[in-house]
C-alpha positions in Angstrom: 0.0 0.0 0.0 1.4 3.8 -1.1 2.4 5.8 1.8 2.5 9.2 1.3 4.0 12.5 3.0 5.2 15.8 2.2 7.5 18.4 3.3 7.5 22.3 2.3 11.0 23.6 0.9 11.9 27.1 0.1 14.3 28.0 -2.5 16.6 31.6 -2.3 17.5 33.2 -5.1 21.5 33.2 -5.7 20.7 37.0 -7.0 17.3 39.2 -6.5 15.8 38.1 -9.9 13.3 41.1 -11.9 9.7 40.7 -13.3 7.0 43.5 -13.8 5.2 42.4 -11.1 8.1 43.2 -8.6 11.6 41.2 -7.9 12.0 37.4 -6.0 14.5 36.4 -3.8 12.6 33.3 -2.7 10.8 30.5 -3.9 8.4 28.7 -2.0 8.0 24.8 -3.3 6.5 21.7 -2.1 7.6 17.8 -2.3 5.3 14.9 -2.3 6.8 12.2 -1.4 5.3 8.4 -1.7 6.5 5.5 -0.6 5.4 1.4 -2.0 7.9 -1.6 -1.1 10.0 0.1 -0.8 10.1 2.1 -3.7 10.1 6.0 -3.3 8.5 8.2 -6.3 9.0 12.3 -5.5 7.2 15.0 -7.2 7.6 18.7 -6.7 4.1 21.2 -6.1 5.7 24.1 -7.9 3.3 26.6 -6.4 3.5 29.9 -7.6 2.9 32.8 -5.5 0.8 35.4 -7.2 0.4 33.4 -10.4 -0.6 30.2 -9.9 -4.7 29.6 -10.5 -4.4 27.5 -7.4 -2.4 29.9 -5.0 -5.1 29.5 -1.8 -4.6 29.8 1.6 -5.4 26.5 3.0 -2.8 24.8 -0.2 -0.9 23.1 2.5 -4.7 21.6 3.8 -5.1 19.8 0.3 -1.8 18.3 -0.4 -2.2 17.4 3.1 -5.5 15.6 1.6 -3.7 14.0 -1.0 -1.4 12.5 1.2 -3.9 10.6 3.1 -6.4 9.8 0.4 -3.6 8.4 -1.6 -4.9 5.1 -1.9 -7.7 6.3 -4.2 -5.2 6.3 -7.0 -4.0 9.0 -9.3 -6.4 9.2 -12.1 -9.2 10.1 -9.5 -6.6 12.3 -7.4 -6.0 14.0 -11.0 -10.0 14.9 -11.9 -10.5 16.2 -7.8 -7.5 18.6 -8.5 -8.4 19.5 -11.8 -8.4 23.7 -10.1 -4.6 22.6 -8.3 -2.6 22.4 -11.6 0.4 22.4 -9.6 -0.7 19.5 -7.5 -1.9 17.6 -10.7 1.9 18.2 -11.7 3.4 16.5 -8.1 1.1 13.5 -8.5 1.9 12.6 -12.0 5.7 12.9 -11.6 5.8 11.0 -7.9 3.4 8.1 -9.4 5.4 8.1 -12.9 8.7 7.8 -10.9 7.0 4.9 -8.8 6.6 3.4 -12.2 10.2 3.2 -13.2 13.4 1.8 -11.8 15.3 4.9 -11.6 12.7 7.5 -9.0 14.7 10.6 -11.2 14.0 8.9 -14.9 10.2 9.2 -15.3 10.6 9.3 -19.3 13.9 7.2 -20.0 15.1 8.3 -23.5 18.4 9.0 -25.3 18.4 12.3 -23.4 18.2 10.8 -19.8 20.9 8.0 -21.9 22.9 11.4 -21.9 22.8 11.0 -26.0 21.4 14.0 -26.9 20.5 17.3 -25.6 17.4 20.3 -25.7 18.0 23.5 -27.2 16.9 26.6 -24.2 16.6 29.6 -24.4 19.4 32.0 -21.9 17.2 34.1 -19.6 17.9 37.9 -18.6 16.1 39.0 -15.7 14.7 42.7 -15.4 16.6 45.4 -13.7 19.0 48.5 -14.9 20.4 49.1 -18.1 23.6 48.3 -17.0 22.5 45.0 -15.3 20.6 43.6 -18.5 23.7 44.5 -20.1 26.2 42.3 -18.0 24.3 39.5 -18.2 23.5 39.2 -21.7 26.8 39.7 -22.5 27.4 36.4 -20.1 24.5 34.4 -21.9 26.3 35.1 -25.8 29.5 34.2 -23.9 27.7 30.9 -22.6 27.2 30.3 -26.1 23.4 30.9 -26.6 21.6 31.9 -29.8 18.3 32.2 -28.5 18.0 35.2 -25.6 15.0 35.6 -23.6 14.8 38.8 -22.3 11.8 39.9 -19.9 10.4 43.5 -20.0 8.1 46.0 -18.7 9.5 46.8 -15.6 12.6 49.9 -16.5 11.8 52.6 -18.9 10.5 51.1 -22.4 12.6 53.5 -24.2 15.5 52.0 -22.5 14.7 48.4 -22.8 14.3 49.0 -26.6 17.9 51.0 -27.0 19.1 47.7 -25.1 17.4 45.5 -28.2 19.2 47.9 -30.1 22.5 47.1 -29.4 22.1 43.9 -29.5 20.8 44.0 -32.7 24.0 46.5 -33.9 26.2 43.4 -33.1 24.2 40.2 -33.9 21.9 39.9 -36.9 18.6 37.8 -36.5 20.2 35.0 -37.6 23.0 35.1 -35.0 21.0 35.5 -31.9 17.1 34.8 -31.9 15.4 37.6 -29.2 12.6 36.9 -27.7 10.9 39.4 -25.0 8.7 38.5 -22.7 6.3 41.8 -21.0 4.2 40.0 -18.3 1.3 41.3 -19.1 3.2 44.8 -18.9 1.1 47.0 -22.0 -2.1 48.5 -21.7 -4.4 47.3 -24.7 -4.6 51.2 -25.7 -0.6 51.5 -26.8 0.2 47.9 -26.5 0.3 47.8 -30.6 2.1 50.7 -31.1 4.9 49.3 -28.9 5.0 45.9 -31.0 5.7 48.1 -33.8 8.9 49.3 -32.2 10.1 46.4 -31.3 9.3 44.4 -34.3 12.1 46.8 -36.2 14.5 44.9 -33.8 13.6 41.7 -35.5 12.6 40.0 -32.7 11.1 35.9 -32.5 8.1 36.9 -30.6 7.0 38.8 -27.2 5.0 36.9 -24.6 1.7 37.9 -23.0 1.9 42.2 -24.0 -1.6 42.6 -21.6 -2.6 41.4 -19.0 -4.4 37.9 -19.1 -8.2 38.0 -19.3 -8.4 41.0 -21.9 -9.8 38.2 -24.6 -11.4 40.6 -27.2 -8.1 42.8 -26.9 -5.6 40.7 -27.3 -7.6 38.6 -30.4 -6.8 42.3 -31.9 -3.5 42.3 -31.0 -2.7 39.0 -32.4 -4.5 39.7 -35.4 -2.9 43.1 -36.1 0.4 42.6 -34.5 3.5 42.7 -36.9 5.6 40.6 -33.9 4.3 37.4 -33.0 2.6 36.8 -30.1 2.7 34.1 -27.6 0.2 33.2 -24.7 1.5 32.5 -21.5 -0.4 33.4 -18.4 -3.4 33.3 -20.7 -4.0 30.0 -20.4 -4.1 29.8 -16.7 -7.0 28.8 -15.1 -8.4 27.2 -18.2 -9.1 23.8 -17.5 -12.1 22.3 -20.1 -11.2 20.5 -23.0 -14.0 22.7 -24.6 -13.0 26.1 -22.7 -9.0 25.6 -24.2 -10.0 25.6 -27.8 -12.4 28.4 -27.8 -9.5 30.0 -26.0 -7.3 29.9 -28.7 -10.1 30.3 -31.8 -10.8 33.2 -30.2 -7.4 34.7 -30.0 -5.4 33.0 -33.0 -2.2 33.6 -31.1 1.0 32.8 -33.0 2.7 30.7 -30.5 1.4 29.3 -26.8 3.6 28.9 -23.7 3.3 26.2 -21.6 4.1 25.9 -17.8 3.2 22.2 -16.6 3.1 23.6 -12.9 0.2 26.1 -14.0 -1.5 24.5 -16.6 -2.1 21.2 -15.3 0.8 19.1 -15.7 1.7 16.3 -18.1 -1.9 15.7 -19.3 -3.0 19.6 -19.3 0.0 20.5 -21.2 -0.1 17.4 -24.0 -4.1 19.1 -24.2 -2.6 22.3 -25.0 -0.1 21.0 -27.3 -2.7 19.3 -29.5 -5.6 21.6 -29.6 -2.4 24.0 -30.9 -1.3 21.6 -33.3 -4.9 21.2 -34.7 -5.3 25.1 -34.9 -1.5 25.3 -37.1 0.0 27.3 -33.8 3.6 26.7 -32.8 4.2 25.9 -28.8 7.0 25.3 -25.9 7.7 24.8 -22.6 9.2 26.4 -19.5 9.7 25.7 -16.3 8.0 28.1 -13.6 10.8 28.4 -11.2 10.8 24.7 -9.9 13.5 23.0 -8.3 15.7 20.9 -10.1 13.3 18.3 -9.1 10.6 20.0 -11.2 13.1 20.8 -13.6 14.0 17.1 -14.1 10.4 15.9 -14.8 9.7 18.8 -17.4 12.6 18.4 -19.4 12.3 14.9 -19.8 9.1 15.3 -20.8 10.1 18.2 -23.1 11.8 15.5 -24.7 9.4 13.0 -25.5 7.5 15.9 -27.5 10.4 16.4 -30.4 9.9 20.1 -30.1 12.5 21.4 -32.5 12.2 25.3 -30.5 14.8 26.7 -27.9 12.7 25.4 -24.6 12.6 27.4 -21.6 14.4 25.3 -19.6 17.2 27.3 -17.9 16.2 28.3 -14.5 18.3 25.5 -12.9 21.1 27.8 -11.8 19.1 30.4 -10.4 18.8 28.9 -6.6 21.5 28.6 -3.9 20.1 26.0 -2.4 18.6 24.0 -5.6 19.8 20.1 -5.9 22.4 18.9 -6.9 21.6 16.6 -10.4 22.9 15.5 -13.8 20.9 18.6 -15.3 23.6 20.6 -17.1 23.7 24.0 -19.5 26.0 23.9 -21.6 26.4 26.0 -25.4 22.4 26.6 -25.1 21.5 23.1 -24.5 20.2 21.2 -21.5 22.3 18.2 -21.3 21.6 14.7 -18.7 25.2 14.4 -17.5 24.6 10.9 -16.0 28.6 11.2 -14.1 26.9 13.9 -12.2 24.5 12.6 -8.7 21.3 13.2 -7.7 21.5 14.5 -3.9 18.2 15.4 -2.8 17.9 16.0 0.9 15.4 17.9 2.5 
């Protein structure tokens, strides 16, 4: 019979890290933990504060639930949580890794074989000119060709004279830029500022307004001459039937997935092929998880032969994160398997 527990973790920022809706220095996250003869299957609750659909304040009350109803089994855990994306997330990866020999290898493939690698995107956090600078001079130096850079949060005029000088040194077909504004723009001059950017030749900007705006941003994406790409859009969407009017409606160009907020495995796969059958390009990133998180997403990245830089790069981010075989290097996520696991907690 499954045993299961869980224990609260929270992860610090190695540096304050900048979004438009203020700066993080800590993480909170949550492991569940189950236990069957001996076997031991761990998934991580990536809860995220201020984002996540299902950030509530008695969340620790219903993994607690889990915990003890356990024994019901995961698909009928999976439809009771279908509003806890996050938790639907921890159950599929602690059950999956129950499932397999290895409790870290929930997907075994040539990647977890160490045989081949995923192409990420470099993330630059918000913050002065001077700091966006530094590091995206660190991420062409780490030898990435696709740049995220998030925006909204210093002067636009500066942001763009940044995009600028990248541009100045690195063509389009050197380094791919794609921006990402959190919901930053107001729907009445959110077009006018794609139309500055696009002159920098950029891949695409994520969520422009703020999620929820439907009729607004189906304007947007079908006047915009940058493509668009829904992130926080999609959270809280959780019918079959409510997802696909989501994205007739809209006719984004491209759709973000975060397994954490959208519903895990299952929700995103839902995403992916209600995109594919609407001719709209997708890919995933993490949402700030552990490496733990980080693990189970990129393995399952994997399995989806997305051919797109992922957003997969947050592993370095923490000072306290686990040690794994999840390595950067040249812009890809490699499985170094002479590198341990050391998860304690």
């Amino acid at each position: 019979m499954i045993k299961a527990t869980y224990k609260k973790y929270i992860l610090n920022f190695k540096n304050p890290s900048g979004t438009s809706r203020g700066v993080l220095r800590t993480k909170e996250t949550w492991f569940l933990i189950l236990e069957d003869q001996g076997k031991i299957g761990i998934g991580e609750t990536g809860l995220f504060r201020g984002l996540s659909i299902d950030d509530v304040p008695n969340y620790e009350e219903k993994i607690n639930w889990v915990c003890k109803n356990i024994h019901i089994g995961l698909e009928k855990l999976l439809v009771k949580f279908i509003e806890f994306p996050s938790i639907q997330f921890g159950l599929e990866q602690a059950f999956l890794a129950l499932e397999n020999k290895n409790k870290f290898e929930l997907f075994p493939s040539e990647f977890t074989k160490g045989n081949t690698s995923i192409p990420i995107n470099g993330l630059v956090w918000m913050g002065d000119q001077q700091f966006m600078k530094t590091q995206i001079q660190e991420k062409l130096k780490s030898g990435f060709s696709c740049i995220k850079m998030k925006i909204g949060a210093i002067d636009f005029d500066a942001e763009v004279a940044l995009l600028k000088a990248i541009r100045s040194e690195f063509s389009s077909d050197e380094i791919e830029l794609r921006v990402d504004a959190n919901g930053a723009f107001k729907p009445g001059n959110a077009l006018e500022k794609l139309e500055i950017l696009s002159e920098m030749e950029l891949h695409s900007i994520e969520q422009p307004i703020q999620q929820g705006q439907l009729e607004e941003m189906a304007l947007l994406c079908e006047k915009t001459p940058l493509a668009i790409a829904l992130d926080e859009e999609l959270i809280g969407v959780f019918s079959t039937k409510e997802k696909r009017k989501l994205i007739e409606t809209i006719k984004p160009q491209f759709i973000i997935l975060k397994p954490s907020l959208v519903g895990g495995f299952s929700g995103s796969k839902e995403w992916t092929e209600i995109a594919e059958s609407t001719n709209i390009q997708w890919w995933i990133t993490s949402a700030l998880e552990s490496n733990i998180g980080l693990n189970a997403i990129a393995q399952f990245t994997h399995t989806l032969k997305n051919e797109l830089p992922q957003g997969l790069g947050t592993g370095s981010l923490f000072s306290n994160n686990f040690e794994s075989p999840l390595e950067v290097k040249n812009g890809r996520l490699h499985y170094n398997n002479s590198r341990n696991w050391n998860f304690n907690i």
